[in-house]
C-alpha positions in Angstrom: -6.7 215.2 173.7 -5.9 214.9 177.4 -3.2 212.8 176.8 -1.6 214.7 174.5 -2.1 217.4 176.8 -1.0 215.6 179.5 2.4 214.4 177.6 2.8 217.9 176.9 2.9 219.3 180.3 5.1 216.4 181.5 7.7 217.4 178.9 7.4 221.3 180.1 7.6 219.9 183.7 4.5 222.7 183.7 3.2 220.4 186.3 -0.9 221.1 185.7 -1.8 218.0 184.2 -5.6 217.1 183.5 -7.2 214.4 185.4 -10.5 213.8 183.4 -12.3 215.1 180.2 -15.6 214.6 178.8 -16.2 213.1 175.3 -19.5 214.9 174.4 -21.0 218.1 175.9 -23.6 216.0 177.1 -21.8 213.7 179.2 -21.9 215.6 182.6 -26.1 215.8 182.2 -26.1 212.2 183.8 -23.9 213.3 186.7 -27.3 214.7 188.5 -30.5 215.5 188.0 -30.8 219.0 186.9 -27.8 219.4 185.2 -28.3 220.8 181.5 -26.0 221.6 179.0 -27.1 225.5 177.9 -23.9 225.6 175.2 -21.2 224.4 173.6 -18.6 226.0 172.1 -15.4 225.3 169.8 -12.5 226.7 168.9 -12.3 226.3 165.2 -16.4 226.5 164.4 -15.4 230.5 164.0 -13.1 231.3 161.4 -11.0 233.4 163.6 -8.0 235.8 161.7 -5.4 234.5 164.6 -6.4 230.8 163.4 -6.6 230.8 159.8 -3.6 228.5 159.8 -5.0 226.2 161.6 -8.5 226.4 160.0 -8.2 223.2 157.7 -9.1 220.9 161.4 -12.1 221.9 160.9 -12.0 219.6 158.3 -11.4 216.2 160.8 -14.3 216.1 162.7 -13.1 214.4 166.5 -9.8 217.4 166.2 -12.5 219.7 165.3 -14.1 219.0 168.7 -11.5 218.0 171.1 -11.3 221.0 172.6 -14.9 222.8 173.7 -16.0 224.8 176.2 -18.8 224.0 177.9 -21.8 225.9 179.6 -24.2 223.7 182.2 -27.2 224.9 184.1 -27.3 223.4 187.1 
């Protein structure tokens, strides 16, 4: 997904391009001690009206959770 994103704001000369991602949620909990991931939330786990066109992703697990955002405690 960041690459994608990444060819996508090169094309859009946008220039904001991402530098790093995590895979899981949990990845940044062995950054530190302390750090815990509180939640995790995606995109297309709600069935949102603005969406619905969209909705069938769901359906492919890794596009289902490429894009998250992510709460940590630290």
């Amino acid at each position: 997904m960041r690459r994608a994103h990444n060819l996508r704001v090169a094309g859009k000369r946008i220039g904001a391009p991402l530098h790093w991602a995590l895979k899981r949620a949990q990845d940044l909990e062995r950054w530190g001690d302390g750090i815990r991931l509180s939640e995790a939330r995606y995109p297309f786990q709600y069935s949102e009206p603005r969406l619905r066109r969209v909705l069938k992703v769901r359906l492919v697990p890794f596009l289902a959770t490429g894009i998250g955002v992510f709460h940590h405690q630290f």
